[in-house]
Every structure is written in structure tokens, then in C-alpha cells.
C-alpha positions in Angstrom: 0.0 0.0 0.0 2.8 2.6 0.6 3.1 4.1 -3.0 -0.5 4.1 -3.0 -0.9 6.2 0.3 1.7 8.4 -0.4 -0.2 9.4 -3.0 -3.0 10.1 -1.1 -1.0 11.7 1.3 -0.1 14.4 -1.2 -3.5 14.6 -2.1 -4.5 15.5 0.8 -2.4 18.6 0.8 -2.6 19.3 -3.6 -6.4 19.5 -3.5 -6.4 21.8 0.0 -4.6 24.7 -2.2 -7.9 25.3 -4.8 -10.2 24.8 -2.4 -8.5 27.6 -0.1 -8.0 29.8 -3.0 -11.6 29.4 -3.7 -12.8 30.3 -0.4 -10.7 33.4 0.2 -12.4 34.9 -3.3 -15.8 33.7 -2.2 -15.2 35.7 0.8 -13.7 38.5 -1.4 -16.7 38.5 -3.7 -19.5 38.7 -1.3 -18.2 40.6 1.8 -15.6 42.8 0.3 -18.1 44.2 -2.5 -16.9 47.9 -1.4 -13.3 47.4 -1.4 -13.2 45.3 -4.3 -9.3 44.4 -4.8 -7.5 45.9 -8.0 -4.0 45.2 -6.9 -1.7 42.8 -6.8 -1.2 42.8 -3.3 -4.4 41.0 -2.4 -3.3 38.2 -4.9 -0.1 38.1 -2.7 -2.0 37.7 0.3 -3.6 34.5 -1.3 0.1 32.8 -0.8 -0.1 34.5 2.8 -3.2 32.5 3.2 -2.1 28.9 2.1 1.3 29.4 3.8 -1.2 30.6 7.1 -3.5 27.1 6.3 -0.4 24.9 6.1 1.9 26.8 8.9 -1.2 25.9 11.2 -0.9 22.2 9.7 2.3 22.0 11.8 1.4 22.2 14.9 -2.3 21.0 14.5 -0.9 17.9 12.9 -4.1 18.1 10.5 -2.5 16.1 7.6 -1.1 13.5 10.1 -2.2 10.0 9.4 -6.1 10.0 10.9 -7.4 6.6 8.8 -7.8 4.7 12.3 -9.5 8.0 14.0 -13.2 8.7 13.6 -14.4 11.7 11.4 -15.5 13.4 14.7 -11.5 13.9 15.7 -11.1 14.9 12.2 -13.1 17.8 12.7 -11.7 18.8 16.1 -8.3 19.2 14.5 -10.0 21.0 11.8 -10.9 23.6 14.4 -7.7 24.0 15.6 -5.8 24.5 12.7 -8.9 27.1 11.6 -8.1 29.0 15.0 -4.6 29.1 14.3 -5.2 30.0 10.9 -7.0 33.1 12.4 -4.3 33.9 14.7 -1.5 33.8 11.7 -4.2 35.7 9.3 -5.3 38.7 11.2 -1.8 38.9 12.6 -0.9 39.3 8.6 -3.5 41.4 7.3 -2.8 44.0 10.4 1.3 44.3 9.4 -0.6 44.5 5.6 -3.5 47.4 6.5 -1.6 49.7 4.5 -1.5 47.1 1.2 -4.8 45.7 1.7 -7.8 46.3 3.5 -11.2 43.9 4.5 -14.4 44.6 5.5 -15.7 43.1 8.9 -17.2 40.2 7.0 -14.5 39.5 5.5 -12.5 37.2 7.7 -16.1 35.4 9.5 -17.1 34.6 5.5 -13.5 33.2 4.8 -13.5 31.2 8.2 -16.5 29.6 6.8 -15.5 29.0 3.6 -12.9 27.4 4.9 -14.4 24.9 7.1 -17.4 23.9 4.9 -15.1 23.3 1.7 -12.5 21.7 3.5 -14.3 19.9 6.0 -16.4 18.3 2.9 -13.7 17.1 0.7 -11.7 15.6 3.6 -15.2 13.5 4.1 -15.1 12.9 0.4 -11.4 11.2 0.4 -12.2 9.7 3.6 -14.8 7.7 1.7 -12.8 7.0 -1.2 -10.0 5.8 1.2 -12.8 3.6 2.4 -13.5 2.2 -1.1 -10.3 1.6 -2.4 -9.6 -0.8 0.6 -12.8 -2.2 0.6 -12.1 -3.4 -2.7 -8.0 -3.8 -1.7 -6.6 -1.5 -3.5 -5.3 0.0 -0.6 -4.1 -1.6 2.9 -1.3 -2.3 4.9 -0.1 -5.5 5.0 0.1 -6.8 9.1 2.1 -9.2 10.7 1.5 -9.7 13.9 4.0 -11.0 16.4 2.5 -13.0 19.5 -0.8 -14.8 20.1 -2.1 -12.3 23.4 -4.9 -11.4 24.6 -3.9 -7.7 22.7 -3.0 -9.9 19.6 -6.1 -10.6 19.3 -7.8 -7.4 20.1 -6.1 -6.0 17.4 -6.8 -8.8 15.0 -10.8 -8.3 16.1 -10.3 -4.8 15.3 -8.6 -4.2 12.4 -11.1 -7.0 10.7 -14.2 -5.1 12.2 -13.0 -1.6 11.0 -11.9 -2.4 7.8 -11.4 1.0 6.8 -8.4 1.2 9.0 -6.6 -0.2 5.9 -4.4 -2.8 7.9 -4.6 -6.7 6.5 -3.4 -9.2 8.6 -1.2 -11.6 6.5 -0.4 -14.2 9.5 1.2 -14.6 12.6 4.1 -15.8 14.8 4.6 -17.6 18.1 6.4 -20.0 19.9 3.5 -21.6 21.8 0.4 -21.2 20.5 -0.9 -21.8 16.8 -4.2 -20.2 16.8 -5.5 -16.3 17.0 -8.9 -16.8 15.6 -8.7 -16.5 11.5 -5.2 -15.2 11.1 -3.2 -17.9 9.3 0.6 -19.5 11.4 3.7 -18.2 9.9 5.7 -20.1 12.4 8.2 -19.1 15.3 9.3 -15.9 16.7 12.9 -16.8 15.0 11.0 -17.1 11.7 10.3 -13.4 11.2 13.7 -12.6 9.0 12.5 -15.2 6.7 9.1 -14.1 6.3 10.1 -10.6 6.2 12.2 -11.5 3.2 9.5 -13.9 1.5 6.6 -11.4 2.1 5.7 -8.1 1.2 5.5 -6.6 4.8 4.6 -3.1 5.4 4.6 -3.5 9.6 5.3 -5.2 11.9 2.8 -5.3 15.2 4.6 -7.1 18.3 2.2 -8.1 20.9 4.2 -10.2 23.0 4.1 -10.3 27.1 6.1 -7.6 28.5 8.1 -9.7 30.4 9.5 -11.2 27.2 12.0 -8.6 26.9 14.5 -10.7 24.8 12.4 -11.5 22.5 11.2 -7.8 21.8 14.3 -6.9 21.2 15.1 -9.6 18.7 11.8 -8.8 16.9 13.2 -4.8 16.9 16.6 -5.7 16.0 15.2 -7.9 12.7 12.9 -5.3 12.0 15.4 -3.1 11.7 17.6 -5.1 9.3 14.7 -5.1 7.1 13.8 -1.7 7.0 10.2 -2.4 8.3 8.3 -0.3 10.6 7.4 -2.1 13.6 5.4 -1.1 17.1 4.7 -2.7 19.8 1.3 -3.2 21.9 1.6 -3.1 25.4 -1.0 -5.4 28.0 -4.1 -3.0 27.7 -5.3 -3.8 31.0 -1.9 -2.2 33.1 -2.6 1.0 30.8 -6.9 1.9 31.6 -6.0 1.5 35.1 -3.6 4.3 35.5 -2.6 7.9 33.5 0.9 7.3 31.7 3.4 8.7 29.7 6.5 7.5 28.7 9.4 10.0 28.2 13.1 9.3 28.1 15.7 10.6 30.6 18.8 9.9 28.5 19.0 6.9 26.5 16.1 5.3 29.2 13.0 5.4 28.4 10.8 6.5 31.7 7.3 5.8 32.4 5.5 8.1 34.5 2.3 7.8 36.3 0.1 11.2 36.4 -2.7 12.3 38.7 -6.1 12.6 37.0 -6.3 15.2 34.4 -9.8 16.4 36.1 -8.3 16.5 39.9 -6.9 20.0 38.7 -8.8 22.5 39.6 -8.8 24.8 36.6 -10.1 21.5 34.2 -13.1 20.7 36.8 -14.0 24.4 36.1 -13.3 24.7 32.5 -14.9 21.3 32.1 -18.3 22.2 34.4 -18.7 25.8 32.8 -18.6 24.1 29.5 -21.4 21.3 31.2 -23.9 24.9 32.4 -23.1 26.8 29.3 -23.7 23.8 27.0 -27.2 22.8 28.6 -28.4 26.1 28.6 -27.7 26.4 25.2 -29.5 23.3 24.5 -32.7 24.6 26.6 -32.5 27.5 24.8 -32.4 26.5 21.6 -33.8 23.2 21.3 -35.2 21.7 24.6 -37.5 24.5 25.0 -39.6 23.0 22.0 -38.4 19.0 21.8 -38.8 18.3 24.9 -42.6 19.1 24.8 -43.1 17.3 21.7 -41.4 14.3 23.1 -43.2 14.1 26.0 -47.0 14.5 24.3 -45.9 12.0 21.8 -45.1 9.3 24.1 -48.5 10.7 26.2 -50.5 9.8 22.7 -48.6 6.6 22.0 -48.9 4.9 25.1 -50.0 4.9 28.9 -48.1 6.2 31.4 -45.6 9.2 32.5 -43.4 10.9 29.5 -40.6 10.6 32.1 -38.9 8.3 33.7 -36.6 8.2 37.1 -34.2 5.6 38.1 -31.4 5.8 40.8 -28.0 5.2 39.6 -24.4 6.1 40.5 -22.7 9.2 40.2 -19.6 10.7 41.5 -17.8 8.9 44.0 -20.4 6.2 44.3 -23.1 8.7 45.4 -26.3 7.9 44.4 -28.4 9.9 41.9 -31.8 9.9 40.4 -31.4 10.0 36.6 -34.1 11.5 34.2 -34.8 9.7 30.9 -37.9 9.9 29.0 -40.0 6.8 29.3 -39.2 4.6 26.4 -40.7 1.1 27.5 -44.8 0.2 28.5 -45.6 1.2 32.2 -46.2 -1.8 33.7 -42.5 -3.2 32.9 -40.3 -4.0 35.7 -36.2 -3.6 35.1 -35.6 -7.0 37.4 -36.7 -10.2 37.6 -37.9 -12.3 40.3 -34.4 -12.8 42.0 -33.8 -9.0 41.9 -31.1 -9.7 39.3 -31.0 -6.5 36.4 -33.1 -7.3 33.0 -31.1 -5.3 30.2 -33.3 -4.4 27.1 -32.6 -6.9 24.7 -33.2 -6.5 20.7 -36.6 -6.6 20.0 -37.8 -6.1 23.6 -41.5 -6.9 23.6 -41.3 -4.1 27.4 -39.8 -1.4 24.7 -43.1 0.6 22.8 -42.5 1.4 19.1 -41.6 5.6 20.2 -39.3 4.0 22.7 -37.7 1.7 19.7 -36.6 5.1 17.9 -36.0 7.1 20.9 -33.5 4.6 22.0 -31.8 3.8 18.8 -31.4 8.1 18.3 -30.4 8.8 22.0 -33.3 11.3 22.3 -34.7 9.5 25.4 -31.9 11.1 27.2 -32.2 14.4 26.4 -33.7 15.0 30.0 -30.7 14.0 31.6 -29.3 17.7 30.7 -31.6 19.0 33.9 -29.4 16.3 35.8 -25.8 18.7 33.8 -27.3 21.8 34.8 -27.8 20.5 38.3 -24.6 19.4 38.8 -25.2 15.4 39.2 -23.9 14.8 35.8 -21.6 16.1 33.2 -22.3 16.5 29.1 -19.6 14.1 28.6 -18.3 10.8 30.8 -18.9 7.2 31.8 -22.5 7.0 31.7 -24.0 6.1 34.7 -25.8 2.4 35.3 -28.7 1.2 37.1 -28.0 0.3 40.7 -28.6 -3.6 40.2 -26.3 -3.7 37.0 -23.9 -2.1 39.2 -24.0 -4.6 42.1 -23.6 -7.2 39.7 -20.3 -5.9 38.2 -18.1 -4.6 40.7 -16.9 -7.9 41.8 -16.5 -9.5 38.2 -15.2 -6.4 36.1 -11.9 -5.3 36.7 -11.0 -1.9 38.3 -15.5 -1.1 37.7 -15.9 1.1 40.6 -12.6 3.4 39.0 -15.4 4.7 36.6 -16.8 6.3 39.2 -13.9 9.3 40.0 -15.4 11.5 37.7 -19.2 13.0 37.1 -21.0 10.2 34.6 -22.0 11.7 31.0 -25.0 11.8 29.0 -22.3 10.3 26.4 -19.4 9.1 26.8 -16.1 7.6 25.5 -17.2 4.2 25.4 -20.8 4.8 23.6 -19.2 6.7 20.4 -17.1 3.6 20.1 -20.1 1.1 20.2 -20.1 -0.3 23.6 -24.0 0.3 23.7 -26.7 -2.4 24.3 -26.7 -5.3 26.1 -23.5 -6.8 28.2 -24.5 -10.4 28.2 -21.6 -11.2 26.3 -18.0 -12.1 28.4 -15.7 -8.9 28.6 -18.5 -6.4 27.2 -18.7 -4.7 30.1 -14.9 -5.0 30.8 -14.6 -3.5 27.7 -17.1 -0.6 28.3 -14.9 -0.4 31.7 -11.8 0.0 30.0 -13.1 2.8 27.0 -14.1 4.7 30.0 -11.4 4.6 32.0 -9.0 5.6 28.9 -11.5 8.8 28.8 -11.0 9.5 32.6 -7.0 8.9 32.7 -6.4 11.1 29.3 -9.1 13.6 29.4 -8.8 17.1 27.6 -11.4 19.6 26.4 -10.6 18.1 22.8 -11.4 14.8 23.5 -14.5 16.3 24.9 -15.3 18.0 22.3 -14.9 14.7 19.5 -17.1 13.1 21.9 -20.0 15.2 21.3 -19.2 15.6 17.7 -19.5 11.5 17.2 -22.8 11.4 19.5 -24.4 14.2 17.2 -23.3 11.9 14.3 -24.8 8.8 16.2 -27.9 10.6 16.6 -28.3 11.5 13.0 -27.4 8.0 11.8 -28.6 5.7 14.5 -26.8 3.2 16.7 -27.1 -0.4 16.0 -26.6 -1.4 19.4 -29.1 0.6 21.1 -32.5 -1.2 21.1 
């Protein structure tokens, strides 16, 4: 695949230049109308502009490899390299007043200009990336090294997100000769050979950390071959605690961080975004869809629009969370033993309004009275019933972790599927550990993706929410 990419790759920055070009004269044309330019100095500043766009690309790291991120984080790094694009812009055009001169709708029209045009083709290659390795035009031929329990998360993955562009061709290991549908390639010390008898593009080494010898071996034969390799650490010692690796000399050092939202100024940047957002919501949208909800489920079926059911909140504090009704009245959420009854696909308890609310996230909409409160937050681990909760503490790993932070209307682990039913071993540990990434490597940004991908959810629907 690399020729192939690196085509792409260019692409991505050949067809930015018309497309900038085109929105800086659109903005020309329509908001600088009395100060039409006649010079040549505003057809200089259009090299001012695509050196501003791609200068930004530096530190936004917008043309960085983003085929394994979803289109949400896309446009989050779109944003920031349109605010620094601002900053270098208006910067320019004020050392420039005496060459060239803008009205005040000037810079708002090229702004958005900028984002709709740009933002659309990037979603336009994106799915033409998607085609072409669909139909294998254009991957990354994988080998994997080790049979783990990471081996074959990534294995599951890159098979179930196809569009990541990785191909597994086969994969090593001493001991065992099976990791699900990937075919055996033989030993560890076979990887020279089948790095010479192969066309490999990386090399993925998922072997036990305590295997040290044989990490380096794989590293050292990588090298020789002038193939990229990386290595995948054991998941599990990574949700549990905030790291980052850094080197102090020639070592490399792994250090263990306190919470991101234990600092003070991100638990106030983090619930003035939660009070500003909801009221925004209210404001604009709650004030008329929440009504309408509410009669329709009123007309549809008997019973309250709402719906209130304890669950746990910060610190293992108990809160009562607002949803709107989705399932008939009479239904009970436990069984005869007190034991939790999940909603199942094609629940005969869920009405046909509560099918579609569910499926759209719409029947938690209220839950933004329980943001403006303070009992939840926009974004986090969403909160579970009590008797789901008693159920899992003592058979998911490091469960109760998930509650150091306010839950979320959405969260890390819903835009990334874990919705629905955990009947299933390890779908709750895998919810668990989605959520505890979130908590241990939280910023604003991540935020922000987050409730880019739930808008996109909404619009689309989730599979997994019946």
C-alpha cells in the first residue's frame, strides 16, 4: 500500500490549495463588495493564506495519518488548525492594513469558507479511502507478532473496522498456533525469513512484556529489514492508571500522572462548559423538543413521558437520573431474583416511540436537567442502574474506577459502540476500559470529539441501542 498512500498523502495537501484559494475569493466576492481588490497585493496575500493554512498544519498535525480516528477527531483538528489560521491571518492582514484592506465580514465569511469546503472534501477522500480498501486497493499488509490477549484485540479490530486499511497476513509464536482467522507463519525466529518472503509493510509485536529478549530480537530484525514495527503493550496495566512515557537519557521512563480532572482549573473549564452547553441546548432546542417528546409518548402509550431511576454518580453517590419513558408502564427492570433485565433486541417491554428514541439517543435528552444540576456532566462514563452495578463490581476489573469523575450523557465508550446489552464475556470490561481511557487522558478536545460522534450517532442511529 505505501506508494498508493503516499499518494493520497499528497493529495491530501494538492487538492487543500484550490479549495483555499476558492474560499478566500468567495469571501472576497461577497463581503468585500466595497473594497473590491485591483492590486496585486491581495493576490499576494492569497500565498499568505495557504502558507497561514499549512503553517497551522504544523502544529495542528491536521494532515497526520487520521485513517484509524473517527471523522469526529477529524473535525476537532480542523478547528484548531482554523483558530490558528486566524491567529497567523489577522496577525498578517494588520502588518498589511496599508496594502490591503477587508471589510468586517471579511474574515467570518473566509472562516467559513474554509471549514465547509475543507471539512467536505476531507469527508469525500475519507470515503474514497474507504472504497479503495474495501475493494484492496489499498491496505497495509500486518504481521503480527505473538498470540495475546492484545494480539487478538487487534486482530478483532482491524477485521471489524476495515477502513483502517491494515490486512493481517499471518502470525508468529512459539506456543500457540491459533489467534482466531489469522493464518501461522511459524516461530518468533521465523520473522527474518518471512520478512524477506513477504511483502510486509509493519510489523505489530504483541508479545508479554516480560518477554524482553524477544522484543528486542523482533526490533533488531525489523530493523535489518527496514520495516516499521510497534509494539502493543497489555491494555489492561494501561486503563487503570494515566501514563506517559518519556526518556531521561537513553532510558525510556514511564511516568504515572494524577487525573487530568483533579486540577482544579479543568473541573471548572470542564463544568462551565457542562452549564453553558445545557443552557444552550434549553434554549435553543429543549424549549420545543422536549414538549413534543413528551405529548408523543403521552399519545402513543399509557403512562408518565418521564422516567426516574437511581443510579451512580460521582464517587459512588447515588443519583436519580431522568430519561424519558421509552418502555410500556407496567414493565419492571428486574426479575424475580432482583437480578438486572437489560433491554434486549426486539424487547416486547420497549413501545414502538421508545424503539426510535432509544436507537437516536433522544430518550436522554432530559438528563441535561441532571448537567445543569450538577449530578452529571455533558460528557463521561455513563451512569448504570443500581442492580447492573451490584452485579459488576466484583466480576469487572477496576469497575468502581469509573466512578472518579461525574457520569456523562455520552461518553467515551458509547461513540465507540459499547451500547446495548453486556450479556456477552468482557462487554462490560470493555465498556470499563473505554471509560477509563477517557477518565486517565481527558482534555477539552477529547470532549469535544465526543459530542461531535454522539451528534453523528444521533443522526445515523446506533445499531446497538434497542
Amino acid at each position: 500500500m505505501a506508494k498508493a498512500y503516499n499518494r493520497y498523502a499528497t493529495l491530501r495537501y494538492l487538492i487543500d490549495i484550490p479549495l483555499l484559494l476558492i474560499a478566500y475569493w468567495g469571501a472576497l466576492a461577497i463581503g468585500n463588495r466595497q473594497l473590491l481588490p485591483n492590486s496585486v497585493s491581495y493576490y499576494l496575500f492569497s500565498l499568505i493564506i495557504l502558507g497561514a493554512w499549512f503553517m497551522s498544519g504544523i502544529f495542528s498535525k491536521v494532515y497526520t495519518d487520521k485513517r484509524s480516528d473517527k471523522f469526529s477527531e477529524q473535525i476537532v483538528y480542523i478547528f484548531y488548525n482554523l483558530f490558528l489560521f486566524g491567529l497567523f491571518l489577522s496577525s498578517a492582514s494588520y502588518f498589511l492594513k496599508n496594502y490591503v484592506q477587508f471589510s468586517i465580514y471579511f474574515f467570518p465569511l473566509l472562516m467559513g469558507n474554509v471549514f465547509v469546503l475543507l471539512t467536505l472534501a476531507k469527508y469525500i477522500i475519507r470515503k474514497y479511502i474507504h472504497v479503495g480498501i474495501y475493494k484492496g486497493k489499498l491496505f497495509d499488509n500486518i504481521l503480527v507478532v505473538g498470540a495475546t490477549a492484545a494480539a487478538y484485540d487487534f486482530y478483532e479490530t482491524i477485521n471489524k473496522y476495515y477502513y483502517y486499511g491494515y490486512k493481517c497476513v499471518g502470525f508468529l509464536d512459539n506456543s500457540t498456533f491459533k489467534l482466531n482467522g489469522a493464518p501461522y507463519l511459524g516461530n518468533i525466529e521465523n520473522l527474518g525469513n518471512v520478512l524477506k518472503q513477504r511483502p510486509i509493510d509493519e510489523v505489530i509485536i504483541a508479545l508479554p512484556s516480560a518477554q524482553h529478549q524477544q522484543i528486542h530480537y523482533c526490533m533488531e530484525v525489523c530493523d535489518s529489514n527496514a520495516t516499521k514495527a510497534r509494539i502493543i503493550p497489555d491494555l489492561s496495566q494501561y486503563t487503570s492508571a494515566s501514563t506517559q512515557v518519556n526518556n531521561i537519557g537513553l532510558l525510556p521512563v514511564i511516568n504515572v500522572r494524577p487525573l487530568p480532572l483533579d486540577k482544579l482549573e479543568n473541573k471548572l473549564l470542564k463544568r462551565s462548559f457542562d452549564i453553558f452547553f445545557s443552557l444552550c441546548f434549553f434554549a435553543a432546542i429543549g424549549i420545543w423538543l422536549l414538549p413534543l417528546i413528551a405529548l408523543l409518548i403521552r399519545l402513543t402509550s399509557k403512562g408518565p413521558s418521564l422516567f426516574k431511576q437511581e443510579r451512580w454518580g460521582l464517587n459512588n453517590k447515588r443519583i436519580v437520573c431522568y430519561k424519558f419513558r421509552t418502555m410500556v408502564a407496567a414493565s419492571t427492570d428486574t426479575d424475580a431474583s432482583g437480578a438486572y433485565l437489560q433491554a434486549t433486541k426486539d424487547d416486547p417491554r420497549v413501545t414502538k416511540l421508545g424503539r426510535y428514541l432509544r436507537k437516536t439517543n433522544l430518550d436522554e435528552l432530559p438528563q441535561f436537567w441532571n448537567v445543569l444540576m450538577g449530578s452529571m456532566s455533558v460528557v463521561g462514563p455513563r451512569p448504570h442502574p443500581t442492580p447492573l452495578n451490584l452485579e459488576s463490581i466484583h466480576v469487572v476489573e477496576n469497575y468502581m474506577m469509573r466512578h472518579m469523575v461525574k457520569p456523562g450523557i455520552s461518553g467515551w465508550a458509547q461513540v465507540n459502540g459499547c451500547r446495548g446489552e453486556t450479556k456477552q464475556s468482557g462487554s462490560m470490561q470493555r465498556r470499563v476500559n473505554f471509560d477509563l481511557y477517557y477518565i486517565h487522558r481527558w482534555t477539552f478536545g477529547l470532549d469535544m470529539q465526543i459530542i461531535l460522534q454522539t451528534v453523528i450517532n444521533i443522526i445515523r442511529g446506533d445499531q446497538n441501542a434497542y
